[in-house]
Structures are given as C-alpha cells and as structure tokens.
mmCIF file of the C-alpha atoms, coordinates in Angstrom:
data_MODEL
# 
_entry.id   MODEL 
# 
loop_
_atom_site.group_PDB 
_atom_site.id 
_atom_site.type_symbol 
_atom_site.label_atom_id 
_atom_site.label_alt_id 
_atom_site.label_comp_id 
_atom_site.label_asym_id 
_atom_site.label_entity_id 
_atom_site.label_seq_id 
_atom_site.pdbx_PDB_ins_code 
_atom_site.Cartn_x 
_atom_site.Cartn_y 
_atom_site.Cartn_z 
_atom_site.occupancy 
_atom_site.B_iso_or_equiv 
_atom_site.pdbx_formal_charge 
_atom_site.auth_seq_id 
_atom_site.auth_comp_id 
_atom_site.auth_asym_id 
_atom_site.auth_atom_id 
_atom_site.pdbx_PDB_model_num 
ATOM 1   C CA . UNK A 1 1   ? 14.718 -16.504 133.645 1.00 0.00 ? 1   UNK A CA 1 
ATOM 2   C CA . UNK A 1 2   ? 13.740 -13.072 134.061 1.00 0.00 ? 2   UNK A CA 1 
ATOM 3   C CA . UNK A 1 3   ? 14.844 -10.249 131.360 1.00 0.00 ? 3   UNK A CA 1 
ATOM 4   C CA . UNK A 1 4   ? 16.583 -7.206  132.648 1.00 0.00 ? 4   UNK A CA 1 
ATOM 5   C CA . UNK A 1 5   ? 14.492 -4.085  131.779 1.00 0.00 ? 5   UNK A CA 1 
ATOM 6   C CA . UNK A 1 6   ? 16.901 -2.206  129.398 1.00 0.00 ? 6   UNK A CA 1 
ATOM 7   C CA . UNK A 1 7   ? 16.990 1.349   131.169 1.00 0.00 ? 7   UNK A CA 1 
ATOM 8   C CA . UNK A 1 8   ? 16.883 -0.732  134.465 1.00 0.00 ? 8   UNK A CA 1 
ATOM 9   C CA . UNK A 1 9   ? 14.955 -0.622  137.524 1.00 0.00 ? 9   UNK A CA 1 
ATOM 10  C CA . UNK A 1 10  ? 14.595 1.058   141.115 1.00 0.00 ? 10  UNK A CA 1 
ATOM 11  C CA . UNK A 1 11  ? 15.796 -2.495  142.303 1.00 0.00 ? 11  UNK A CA 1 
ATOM 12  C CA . UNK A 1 12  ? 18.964 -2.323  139.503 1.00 0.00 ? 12  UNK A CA 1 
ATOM 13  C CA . UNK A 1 13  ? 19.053 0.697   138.300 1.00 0.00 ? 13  UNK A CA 1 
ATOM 14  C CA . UNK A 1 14  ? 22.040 1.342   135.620 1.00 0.00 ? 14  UNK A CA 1 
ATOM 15  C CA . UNK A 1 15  ? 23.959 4.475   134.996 1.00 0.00 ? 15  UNK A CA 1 
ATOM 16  C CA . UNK A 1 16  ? 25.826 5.286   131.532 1.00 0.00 ? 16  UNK A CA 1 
ATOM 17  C CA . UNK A 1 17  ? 28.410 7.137   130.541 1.00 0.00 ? 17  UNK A CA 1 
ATOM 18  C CA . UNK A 1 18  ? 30.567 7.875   127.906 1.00 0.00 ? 18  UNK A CA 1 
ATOM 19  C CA . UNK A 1 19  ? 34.682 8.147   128.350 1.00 0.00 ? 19  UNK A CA 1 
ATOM 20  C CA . UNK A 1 20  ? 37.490 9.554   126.074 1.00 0.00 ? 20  UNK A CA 1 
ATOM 21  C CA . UNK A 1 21  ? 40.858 9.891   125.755 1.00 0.00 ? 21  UNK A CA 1 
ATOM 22  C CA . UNK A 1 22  ? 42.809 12.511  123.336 1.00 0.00 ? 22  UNK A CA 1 
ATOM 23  C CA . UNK A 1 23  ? 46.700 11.560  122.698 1.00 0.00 ? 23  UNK A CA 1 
ATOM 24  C CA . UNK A 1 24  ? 49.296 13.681  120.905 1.00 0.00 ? 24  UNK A CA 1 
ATOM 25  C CA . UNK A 1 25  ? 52.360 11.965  119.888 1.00 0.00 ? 25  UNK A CA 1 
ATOM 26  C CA . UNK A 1 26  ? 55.059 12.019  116.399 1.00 0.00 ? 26  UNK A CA 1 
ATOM 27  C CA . UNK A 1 27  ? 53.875 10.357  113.707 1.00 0.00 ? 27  UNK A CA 1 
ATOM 28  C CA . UNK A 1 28  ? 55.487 7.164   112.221 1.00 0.00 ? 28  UNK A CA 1 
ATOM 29  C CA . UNK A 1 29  ? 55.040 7.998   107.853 1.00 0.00 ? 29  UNK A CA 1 
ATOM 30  C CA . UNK A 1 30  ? 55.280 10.745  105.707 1.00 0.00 ? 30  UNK A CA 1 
ATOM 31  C CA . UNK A 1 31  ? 53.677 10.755  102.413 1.00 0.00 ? 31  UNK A CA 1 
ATOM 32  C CA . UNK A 1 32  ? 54.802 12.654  99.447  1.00 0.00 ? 32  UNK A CA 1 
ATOM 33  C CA . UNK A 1 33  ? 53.143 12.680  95.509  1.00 0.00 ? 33  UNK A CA 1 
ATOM 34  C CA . UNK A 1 34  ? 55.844 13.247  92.775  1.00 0.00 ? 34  UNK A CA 1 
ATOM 35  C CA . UNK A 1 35  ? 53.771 14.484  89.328  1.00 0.00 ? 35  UNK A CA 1 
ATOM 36  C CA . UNK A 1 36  ? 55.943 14.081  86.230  1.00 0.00 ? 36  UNK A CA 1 
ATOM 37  C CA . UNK A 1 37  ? 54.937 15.669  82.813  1.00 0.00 ? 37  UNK A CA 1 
ATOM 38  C CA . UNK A 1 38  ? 56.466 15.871  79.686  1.00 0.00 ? 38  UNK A CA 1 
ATOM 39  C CA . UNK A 1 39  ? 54.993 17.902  76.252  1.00 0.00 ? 39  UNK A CA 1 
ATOM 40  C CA . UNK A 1 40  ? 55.966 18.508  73.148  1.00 0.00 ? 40  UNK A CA 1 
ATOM 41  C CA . UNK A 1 41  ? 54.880 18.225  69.151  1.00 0.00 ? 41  UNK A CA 1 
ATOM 42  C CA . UNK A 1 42  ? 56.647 14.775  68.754  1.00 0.00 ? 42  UNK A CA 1 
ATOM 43  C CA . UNK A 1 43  ? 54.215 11.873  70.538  1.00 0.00 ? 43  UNK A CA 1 
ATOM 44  C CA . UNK A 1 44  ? 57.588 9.668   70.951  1.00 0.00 ? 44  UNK A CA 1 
ATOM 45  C CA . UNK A 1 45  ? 60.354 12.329  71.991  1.00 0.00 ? 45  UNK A CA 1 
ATOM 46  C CA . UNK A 1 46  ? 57.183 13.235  74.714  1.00 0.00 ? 46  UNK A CA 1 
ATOM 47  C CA . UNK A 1 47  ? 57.783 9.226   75.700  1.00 0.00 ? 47  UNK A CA 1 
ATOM 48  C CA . UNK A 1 48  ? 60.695 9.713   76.029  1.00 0.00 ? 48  UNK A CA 1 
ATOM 49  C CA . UNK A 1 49  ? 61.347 12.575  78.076  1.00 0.00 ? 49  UNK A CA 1 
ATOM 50  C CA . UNK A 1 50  ? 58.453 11.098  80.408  1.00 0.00 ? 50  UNK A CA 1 
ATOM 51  C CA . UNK A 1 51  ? 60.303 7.668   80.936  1.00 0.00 ? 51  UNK A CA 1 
ATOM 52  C CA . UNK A 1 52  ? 63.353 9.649   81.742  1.00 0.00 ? 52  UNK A CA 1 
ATOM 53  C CA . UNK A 1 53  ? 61.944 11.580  84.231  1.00 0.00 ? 53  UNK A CA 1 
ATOM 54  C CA . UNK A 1 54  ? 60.288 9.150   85.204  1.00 0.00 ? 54  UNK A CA 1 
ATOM 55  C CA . UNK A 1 55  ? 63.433 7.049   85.763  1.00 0.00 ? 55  UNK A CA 1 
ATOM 56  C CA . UNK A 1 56  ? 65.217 9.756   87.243  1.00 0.00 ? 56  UNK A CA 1 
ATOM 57  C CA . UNK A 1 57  ? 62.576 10.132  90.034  1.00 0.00 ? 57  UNK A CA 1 
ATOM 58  C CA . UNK A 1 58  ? 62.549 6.707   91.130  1.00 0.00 ? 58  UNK A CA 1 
ATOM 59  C CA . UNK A 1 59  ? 66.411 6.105   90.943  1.00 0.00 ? 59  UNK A CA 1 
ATOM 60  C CA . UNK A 1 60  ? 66.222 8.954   93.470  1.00 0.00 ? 60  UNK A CA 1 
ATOM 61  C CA . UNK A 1 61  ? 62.802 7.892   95.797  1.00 0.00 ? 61  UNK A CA 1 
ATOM 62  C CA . UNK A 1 62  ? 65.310 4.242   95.439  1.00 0.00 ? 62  UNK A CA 1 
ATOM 63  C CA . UNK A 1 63  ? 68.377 5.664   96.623  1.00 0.00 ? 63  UNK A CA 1 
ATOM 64  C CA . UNK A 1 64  ? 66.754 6.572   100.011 1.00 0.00 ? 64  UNK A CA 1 
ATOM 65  C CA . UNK A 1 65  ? 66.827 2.679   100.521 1.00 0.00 ? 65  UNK A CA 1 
ATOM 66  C CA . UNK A 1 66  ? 65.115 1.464   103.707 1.00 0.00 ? 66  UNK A CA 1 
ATOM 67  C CA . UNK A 1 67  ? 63.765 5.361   104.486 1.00 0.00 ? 67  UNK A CA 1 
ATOM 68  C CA . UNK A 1 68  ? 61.295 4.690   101.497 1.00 0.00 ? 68  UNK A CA 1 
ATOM 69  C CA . UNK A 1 69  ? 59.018 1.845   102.921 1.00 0.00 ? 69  UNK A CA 1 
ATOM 70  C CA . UNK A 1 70  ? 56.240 2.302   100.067 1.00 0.00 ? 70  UNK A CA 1 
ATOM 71  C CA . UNK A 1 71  ? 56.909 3.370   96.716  1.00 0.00 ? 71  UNK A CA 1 
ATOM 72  C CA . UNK A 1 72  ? 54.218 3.058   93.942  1.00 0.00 ? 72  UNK A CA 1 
ATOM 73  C CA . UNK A 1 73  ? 53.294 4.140   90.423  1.00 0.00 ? 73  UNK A CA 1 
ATOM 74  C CA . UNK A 1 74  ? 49.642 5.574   90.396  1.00 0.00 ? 74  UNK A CA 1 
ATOM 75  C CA . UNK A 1 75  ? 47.816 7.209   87.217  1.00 0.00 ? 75  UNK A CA 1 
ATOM 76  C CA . UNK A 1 76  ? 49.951 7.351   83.843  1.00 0.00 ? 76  UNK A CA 1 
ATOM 77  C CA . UNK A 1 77  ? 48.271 9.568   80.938  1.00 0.00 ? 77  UNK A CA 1 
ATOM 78  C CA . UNK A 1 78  ? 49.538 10.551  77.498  1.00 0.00 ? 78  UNK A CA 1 
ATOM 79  C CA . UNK A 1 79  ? 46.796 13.057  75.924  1.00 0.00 ? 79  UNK A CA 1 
ATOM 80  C CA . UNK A 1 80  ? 46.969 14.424  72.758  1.00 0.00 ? 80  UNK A CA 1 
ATOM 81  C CA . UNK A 1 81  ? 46.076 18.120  72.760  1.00 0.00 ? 81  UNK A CA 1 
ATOM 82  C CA . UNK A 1 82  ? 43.860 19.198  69.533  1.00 0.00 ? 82  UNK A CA 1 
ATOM 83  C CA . UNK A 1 83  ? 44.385 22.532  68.030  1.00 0.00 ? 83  UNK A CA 1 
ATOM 84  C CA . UNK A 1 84  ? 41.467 24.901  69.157  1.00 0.00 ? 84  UNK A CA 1 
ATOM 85  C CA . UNK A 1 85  ? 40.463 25.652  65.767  1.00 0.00 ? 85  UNK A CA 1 
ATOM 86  C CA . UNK A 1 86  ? 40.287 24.722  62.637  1.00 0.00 ? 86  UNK A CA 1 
ATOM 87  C CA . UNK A 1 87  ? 38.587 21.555  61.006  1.00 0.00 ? 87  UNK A CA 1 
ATOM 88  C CA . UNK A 1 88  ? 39.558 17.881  61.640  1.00 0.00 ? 88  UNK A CA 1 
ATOM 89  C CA . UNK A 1 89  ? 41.696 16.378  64.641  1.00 0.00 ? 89  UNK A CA 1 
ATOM 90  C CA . UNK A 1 90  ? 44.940 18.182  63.829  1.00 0.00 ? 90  UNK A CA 1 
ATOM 91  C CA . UNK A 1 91  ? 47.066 17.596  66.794  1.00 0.00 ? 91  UNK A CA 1 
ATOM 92  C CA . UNK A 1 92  ? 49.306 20.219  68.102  1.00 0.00 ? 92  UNK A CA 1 
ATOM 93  C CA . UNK A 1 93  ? 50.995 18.858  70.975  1.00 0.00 ? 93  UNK A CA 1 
ATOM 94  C CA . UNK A 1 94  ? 51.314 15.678  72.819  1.00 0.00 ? 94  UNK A CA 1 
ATOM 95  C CA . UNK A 1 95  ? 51.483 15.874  77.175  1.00 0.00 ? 95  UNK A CA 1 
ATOM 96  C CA . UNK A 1 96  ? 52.233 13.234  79.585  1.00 0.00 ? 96  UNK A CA 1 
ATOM 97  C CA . UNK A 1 97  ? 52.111 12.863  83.245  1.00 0.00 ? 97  UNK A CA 1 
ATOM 98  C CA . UNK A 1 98  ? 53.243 9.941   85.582  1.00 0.00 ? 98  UNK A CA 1 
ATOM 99  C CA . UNK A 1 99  ? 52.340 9.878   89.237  1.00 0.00 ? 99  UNK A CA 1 
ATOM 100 C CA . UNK A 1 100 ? 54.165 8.546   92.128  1.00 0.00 ? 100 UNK A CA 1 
ATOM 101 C CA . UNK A 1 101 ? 53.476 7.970   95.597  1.00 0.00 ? 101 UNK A CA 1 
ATOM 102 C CA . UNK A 1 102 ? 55.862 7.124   98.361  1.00 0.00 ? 102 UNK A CA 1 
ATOM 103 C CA . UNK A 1 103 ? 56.493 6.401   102.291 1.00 0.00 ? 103 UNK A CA 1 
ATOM 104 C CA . UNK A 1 104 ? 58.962 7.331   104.180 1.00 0.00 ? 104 UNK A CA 1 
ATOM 105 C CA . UNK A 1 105 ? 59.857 6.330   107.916 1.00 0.00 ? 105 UNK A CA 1 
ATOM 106 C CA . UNK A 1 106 ? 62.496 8.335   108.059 1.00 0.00 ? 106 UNK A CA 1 
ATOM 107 C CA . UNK A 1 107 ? 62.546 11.531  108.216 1.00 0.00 ? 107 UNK A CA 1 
ATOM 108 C CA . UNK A 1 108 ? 66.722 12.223  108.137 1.00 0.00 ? 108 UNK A CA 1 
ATOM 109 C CA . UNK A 1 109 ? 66.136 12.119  104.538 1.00 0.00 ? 109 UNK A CA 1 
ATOM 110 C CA . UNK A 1 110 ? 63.663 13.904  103.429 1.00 0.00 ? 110 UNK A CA 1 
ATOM 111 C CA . UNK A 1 111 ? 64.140 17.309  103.194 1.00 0.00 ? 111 UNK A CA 1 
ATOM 112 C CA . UNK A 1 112 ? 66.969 16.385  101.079 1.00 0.00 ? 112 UNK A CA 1 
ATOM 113 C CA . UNK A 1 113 ? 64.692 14.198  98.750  1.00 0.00 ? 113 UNK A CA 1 
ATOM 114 C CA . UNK A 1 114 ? 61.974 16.768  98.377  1.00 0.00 ? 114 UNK A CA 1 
ATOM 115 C CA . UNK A 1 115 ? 64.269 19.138  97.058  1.00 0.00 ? 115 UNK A CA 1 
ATOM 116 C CA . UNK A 1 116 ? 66.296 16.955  95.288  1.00 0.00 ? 116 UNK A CA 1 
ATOM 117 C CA . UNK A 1 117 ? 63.112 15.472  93.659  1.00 0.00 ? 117 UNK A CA 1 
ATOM 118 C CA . UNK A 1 118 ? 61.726 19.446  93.328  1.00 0.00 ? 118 UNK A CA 1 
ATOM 119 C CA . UNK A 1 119 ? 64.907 20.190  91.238  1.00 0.00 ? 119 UNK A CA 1 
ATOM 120 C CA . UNK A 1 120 ? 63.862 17.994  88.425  1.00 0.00 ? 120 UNK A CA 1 
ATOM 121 C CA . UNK A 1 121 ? 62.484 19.318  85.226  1.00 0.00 ? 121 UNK A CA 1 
ATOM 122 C CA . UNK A 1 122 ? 58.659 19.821  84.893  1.00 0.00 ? 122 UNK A CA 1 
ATOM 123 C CA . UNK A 1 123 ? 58.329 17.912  88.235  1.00 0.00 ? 123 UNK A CA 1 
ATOM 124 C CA . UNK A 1 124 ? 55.673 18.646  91.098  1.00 0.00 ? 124 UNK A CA 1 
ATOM 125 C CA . UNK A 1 125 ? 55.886 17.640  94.710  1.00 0.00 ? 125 UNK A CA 1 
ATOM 126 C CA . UNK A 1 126 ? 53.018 17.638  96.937  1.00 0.00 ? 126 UNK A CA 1 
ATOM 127 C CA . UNK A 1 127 ? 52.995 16.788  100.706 1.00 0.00 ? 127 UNK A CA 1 
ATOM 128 C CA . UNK A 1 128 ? 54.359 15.636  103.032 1.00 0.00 ? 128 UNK A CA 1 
ATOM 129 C CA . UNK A 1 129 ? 51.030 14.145  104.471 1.00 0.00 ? 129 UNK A CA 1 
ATOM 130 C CA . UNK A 1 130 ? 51.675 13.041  108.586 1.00 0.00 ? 130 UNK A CA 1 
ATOM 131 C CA . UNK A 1 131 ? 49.995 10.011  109.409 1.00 0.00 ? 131 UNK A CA 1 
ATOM 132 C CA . UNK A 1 132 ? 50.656 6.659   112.104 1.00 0.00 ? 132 UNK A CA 1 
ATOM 133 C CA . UNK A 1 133 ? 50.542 3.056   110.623 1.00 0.00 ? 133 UNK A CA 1 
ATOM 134 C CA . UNK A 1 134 ? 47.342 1.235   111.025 1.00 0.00 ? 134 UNK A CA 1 
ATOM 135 C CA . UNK A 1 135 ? 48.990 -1.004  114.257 1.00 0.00 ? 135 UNK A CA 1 
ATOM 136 C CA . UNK A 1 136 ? 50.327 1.823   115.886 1.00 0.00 ? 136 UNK A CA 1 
ATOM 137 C CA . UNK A 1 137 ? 50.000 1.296   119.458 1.00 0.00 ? 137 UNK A CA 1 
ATOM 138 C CA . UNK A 1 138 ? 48.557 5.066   120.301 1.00 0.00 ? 138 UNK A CA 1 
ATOM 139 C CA . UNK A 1 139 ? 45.625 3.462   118.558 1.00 0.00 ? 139 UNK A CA 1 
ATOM 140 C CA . UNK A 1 140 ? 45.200 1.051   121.695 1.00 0.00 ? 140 UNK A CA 1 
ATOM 141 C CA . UNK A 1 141 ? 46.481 3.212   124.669 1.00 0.00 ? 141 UNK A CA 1 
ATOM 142 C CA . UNK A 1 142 ? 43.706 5.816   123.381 1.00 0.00 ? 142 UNK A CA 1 
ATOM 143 C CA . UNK A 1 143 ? 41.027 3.242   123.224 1.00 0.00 ? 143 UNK A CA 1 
ATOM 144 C CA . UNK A 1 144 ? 42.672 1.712   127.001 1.00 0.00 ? 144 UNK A CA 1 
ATOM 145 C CA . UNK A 1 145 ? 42.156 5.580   128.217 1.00 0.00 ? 145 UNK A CA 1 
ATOM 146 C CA . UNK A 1 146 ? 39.197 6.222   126.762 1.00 0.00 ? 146 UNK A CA 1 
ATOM 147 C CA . UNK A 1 147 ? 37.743 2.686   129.139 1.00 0.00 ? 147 UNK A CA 1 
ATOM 148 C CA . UNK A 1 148 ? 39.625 3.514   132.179 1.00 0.00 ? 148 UNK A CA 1 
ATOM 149 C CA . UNK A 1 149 ? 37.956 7.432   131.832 1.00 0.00 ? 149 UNK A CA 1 
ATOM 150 C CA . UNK A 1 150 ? 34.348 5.826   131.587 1.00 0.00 ? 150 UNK A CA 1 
ATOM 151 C CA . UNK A 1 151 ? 35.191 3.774   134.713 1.00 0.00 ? 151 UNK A CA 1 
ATOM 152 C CA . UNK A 1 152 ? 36.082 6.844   136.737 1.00 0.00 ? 152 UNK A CA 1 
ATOM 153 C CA . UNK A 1 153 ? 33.418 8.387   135.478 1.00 0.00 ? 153 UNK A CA 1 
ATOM 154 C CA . UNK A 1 154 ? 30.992 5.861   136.454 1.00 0.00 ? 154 UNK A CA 1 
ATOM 155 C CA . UNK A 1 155 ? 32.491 5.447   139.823 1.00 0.00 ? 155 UNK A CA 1 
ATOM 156 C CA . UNK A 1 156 ? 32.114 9.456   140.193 1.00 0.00 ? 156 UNK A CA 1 
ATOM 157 C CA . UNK A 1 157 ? 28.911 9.289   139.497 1.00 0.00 ? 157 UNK A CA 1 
ATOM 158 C CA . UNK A 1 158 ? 27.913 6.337   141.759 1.00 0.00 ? 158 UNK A CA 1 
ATOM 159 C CA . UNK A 1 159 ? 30.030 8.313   145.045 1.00 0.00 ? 159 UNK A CA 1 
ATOM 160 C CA . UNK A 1 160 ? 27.747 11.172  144.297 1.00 0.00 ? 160 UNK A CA 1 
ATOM 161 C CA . UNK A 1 161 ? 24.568 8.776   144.468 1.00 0.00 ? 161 UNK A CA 1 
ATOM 162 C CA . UNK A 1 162 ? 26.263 7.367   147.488 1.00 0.00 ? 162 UNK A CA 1 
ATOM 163 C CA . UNK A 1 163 ? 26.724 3.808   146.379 1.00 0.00 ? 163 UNK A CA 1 
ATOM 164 C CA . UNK A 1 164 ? 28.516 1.578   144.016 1.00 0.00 ? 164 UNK A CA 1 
ATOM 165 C CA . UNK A 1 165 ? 29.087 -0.063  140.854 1.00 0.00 ? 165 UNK A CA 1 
ATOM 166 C CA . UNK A 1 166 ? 27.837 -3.856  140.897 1.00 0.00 ? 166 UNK A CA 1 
ATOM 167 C CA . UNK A 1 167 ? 28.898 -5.027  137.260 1.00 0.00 ? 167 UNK A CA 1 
ATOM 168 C CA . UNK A 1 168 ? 29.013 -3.607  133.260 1.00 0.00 ? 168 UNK A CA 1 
ATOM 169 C CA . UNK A 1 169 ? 26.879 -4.551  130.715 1.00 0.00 ? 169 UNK A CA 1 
ATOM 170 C CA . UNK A 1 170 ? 27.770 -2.561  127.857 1.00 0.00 ? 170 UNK A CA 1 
ATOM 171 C CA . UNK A 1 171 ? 30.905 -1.627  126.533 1.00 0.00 ? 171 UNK A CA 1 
ATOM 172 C CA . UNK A 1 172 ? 30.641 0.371   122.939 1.00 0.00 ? 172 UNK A CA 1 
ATOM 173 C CA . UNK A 1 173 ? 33.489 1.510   120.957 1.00 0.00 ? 173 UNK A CA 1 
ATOM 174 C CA . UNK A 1 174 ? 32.275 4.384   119.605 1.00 0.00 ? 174 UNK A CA 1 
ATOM 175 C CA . UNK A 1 175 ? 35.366 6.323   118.031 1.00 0.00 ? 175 UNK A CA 1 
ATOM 176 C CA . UNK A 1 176 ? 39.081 5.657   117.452 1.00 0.00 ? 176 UNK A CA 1 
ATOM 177 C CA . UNK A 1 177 ? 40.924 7.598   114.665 1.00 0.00 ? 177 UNK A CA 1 
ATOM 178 C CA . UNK A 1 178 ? 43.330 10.635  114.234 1.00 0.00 ? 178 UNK A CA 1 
ATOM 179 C CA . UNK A 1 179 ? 41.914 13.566  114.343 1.00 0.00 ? 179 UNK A CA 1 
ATOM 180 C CA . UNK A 1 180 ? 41.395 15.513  111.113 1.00 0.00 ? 180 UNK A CA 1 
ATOM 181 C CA . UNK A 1 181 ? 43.694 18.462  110.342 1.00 0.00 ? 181 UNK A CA 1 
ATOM 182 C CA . UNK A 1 182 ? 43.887 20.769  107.131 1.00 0.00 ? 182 UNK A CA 1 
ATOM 183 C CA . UNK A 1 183 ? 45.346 19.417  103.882 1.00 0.00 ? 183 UNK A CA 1 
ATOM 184 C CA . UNK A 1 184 ? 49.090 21.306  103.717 1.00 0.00 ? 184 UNK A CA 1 
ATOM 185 C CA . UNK A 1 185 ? 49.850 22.731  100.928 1.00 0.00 ? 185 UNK A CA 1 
ATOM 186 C CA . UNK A 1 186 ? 51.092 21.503  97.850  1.00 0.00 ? 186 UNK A CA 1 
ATOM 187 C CA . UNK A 1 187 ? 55.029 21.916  96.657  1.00 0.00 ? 187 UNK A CA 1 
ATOM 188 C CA . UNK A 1 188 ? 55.685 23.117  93.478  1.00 0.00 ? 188 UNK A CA 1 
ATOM 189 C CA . UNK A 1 189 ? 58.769 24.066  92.150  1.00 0.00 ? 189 UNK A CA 1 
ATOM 190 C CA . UNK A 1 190 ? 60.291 24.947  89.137  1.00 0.00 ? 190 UNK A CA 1 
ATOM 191 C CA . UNK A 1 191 ? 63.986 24.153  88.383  1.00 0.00 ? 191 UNK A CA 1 
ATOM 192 C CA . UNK A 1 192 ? 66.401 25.061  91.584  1.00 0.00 ? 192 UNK A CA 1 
ATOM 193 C CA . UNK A 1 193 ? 70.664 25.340  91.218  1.00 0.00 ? 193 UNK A CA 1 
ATOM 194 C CA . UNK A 1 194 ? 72.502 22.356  91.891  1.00 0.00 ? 194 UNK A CA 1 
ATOM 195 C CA . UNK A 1 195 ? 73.084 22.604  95.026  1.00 0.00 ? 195 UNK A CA 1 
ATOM 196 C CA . UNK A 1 196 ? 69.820 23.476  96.351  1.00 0.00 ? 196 UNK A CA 1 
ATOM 197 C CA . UNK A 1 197 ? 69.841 23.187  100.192 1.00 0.00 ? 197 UNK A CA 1 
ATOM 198 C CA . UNK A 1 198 ? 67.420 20.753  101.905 1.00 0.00 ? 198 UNK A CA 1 
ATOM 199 C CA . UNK A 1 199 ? 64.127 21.985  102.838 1.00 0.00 ? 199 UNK A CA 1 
ATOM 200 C CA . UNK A 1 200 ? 63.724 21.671  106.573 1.00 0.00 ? 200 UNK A CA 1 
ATOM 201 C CA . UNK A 1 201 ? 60.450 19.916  107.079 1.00 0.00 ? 201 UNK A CA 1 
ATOM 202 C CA . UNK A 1 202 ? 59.050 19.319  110.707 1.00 0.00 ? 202 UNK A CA 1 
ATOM 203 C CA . UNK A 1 203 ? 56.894 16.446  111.151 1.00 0.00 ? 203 UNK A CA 1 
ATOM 204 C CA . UNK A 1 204 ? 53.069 17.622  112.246 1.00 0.00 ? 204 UNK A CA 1 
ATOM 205 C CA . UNK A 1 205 ? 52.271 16.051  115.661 1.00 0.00 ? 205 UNK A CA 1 
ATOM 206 C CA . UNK A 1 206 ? 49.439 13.351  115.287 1.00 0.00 ? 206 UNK A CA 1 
ATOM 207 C CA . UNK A 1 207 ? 46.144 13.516  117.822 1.00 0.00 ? 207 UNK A CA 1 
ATOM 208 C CA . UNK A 1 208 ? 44.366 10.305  118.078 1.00 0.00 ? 208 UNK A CA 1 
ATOM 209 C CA . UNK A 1 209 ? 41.140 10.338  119.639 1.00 0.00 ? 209 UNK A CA 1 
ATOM 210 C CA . UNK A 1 210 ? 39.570 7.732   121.008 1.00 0.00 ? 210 UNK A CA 1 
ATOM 211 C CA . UNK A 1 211 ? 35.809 7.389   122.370 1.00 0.00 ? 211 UNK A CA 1 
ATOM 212 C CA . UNK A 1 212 ? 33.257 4.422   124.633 1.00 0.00 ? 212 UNK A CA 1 
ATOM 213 C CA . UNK A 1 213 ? 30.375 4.228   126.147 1.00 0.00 ? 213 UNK A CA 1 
ATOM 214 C CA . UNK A 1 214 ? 29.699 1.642   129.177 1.00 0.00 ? 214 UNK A CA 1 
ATOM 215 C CA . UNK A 1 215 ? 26.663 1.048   130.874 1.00 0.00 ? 215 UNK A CA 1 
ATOM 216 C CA . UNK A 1 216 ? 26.759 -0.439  134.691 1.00 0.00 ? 216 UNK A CA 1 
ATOM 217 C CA . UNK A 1 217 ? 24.262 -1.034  137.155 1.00 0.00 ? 217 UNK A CA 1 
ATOM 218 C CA . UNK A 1 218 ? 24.125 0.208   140.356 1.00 0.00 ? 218 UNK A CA 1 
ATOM 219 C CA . UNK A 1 219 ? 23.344 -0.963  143.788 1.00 0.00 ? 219 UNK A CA 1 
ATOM 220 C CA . UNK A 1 220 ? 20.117 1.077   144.916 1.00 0.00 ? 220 UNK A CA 1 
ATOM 221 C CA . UNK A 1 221 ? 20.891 4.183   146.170 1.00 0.00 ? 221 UNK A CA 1 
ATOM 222 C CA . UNK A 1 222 ? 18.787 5.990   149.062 1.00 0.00 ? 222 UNK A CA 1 
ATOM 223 C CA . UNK A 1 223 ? 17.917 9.057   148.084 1.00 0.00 ? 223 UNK A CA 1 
# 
C-alpha cells in the first residue's frame, strides 16, 4: 500500500485551514477570598479572636445555603512578631490570618454577602472572580463552531480553485479556553454601620474561544 505524501500531490493535493469560533455568554460561578486576621500581645486572646471571626465568617458564607456550592479553608498562620530591637527573641505581638475561599451560583445573594462579610472586624474581601464550570456546554458549542468554520472555510477555498472537497485527514484541536481578562480589584473594607446596603455587583460576561485546524484533500483542480 502506497503512503500518502504528507503535503500531498498534483494527483491529491490537500488544502488546510484553520477555523474558530469566539462565544460570549454569563458565567455560571463567582469566586470570592475572605482574609481574617487577628493581633494582639496575648498569643491565646489572638486565638481567640481569630476562631471567632473565623466562625462568624463561615456561619455567614453557610447561611447562603445552596448559593454557596464550594466553601473551603485555605492557608492558616499565627506569626509571632519580634520586637525590632533589642537583644533576644522578645515578642511584642502575636498576628493571625485565616483564609477562605468560596463559590457561589447564585448571584441573588451576593452583594448582600460581600458586604455583610466586608462589615466584619479586621476582615478582607477580594473578588468576585467570573468564571464557567469545567462541563459547561459553551466549552463544546465553541469547539462545534470552531469545526463547522474550518469546513466553510475549506469549502471556500476549494469553490475558488473550482473543485471540491474529497475527504479530511486531520482534525487538530488547537485551543479551547476563556479568554483572559484583567484581575479586578481587590475589596477591602474596614468596619461599615449595620445596615450597610448590598453592593450591587454585575457578573463580567465570559468569552470562550475556541480554535482547529483540518486538513482535506482536494479533487485536482485545472488551473
């Protein structure tokens, strides 16, 4: 059996293109951090106030219910902090921080849960990061586009050659991911009044790009 010649030849000659697809549509999570820190001159009454803000936070991420799909305790540090001068480790103050992470699906609730979660003492709030779950299926329309466009593309290309397609023999998926987009800014807030009103947070549209190349061979054109 004979071995196709890799860039073809004038007999079965092969054409390739590349085809893409770029999709805009709402995204399904939105991820916040929640920093916690406590510090004082007393290494337990810093415990302390740490696992009750710490407790506080989460009692509020848990009252969201079903709205908070993810919720997860990341880095937890208690650091001594030595007195700049002087001999000897004299300590002058003990600081700790506890970091949470959480998802939301809904969105209803969390403008209200930012600020609520802002209005607690020595907290910080960064995000909301925008992103679609891994299954989403804008990942596979983009990726269906992205074919269909090399096929047109292809068949453009063979019209113009006057002729036709006879069959593929490469498909490559070359890209399919969300498009990068700037870090936002991180929230921090010191204490708000009780009755801070909810922050009114718009959810950043997600662009998912997806990329192939094909490779077909043609029937001979005359040229």
């Amino acid at each position: 059996m004979t071995t196709p010649h890799p860039y073809g030849t004038p007999g079965a000659p092969h054409l390739a293109v590349r085809g893409e697809a770029h999709l805009e549509t709402a995204p399904d999570l939105a991820h916040i951090a929640v920093t916690l820190t406590a510090r004082g001159r007393d290494r337990r009454a810093t415990l302390d106030d740490l696992t009750r803000r710490n407790t506080a936070a989460l009692d509020l991420l848990k009252s969201c219910g079903d709205a908070v799909e993810h919720l997860e305790t990341g880095t937890l540090t208690v650091t001594p902090e030595l007195t700049a001068h002087g001999r000897g480790e004299r300590v002058r103050a003990h600081r700790g921080t506890v970091r949470l992470t959480a998802g939301l699906g809904d969105f209803t609730t969390l403008g209200a849960l930012v600020t609520r979660l802002a209005d607690l003492d020595l907290t910080r709030v960064d995000g909301p990061w925008w992103t679609l779950r891994p299954d989403s299926p804008v990942h596979r329309e983009a990726r269906q586009q992205a074919v269909h466009d090399a096929v047109r593309r292809a068949r453009e290309y063979a019209e113009a050659l006057g002729t036709t397609l006879v069959a593929l023999i490469e498909l490559t998926d070359t890209r399919t991911e969300p498009e990068p987009f700037a870090r936002p800014r991180a929230m921090a807030f010191a204490a708000a009044t009780e009755d801070a009103p909810p922050l009114d947070l718009e959810p950043q549209r997600q662009h998912v790009h997806a990329e192939v190349s094909a490779r077909f061979t043609l029937q001979p054109p005359r040229l």
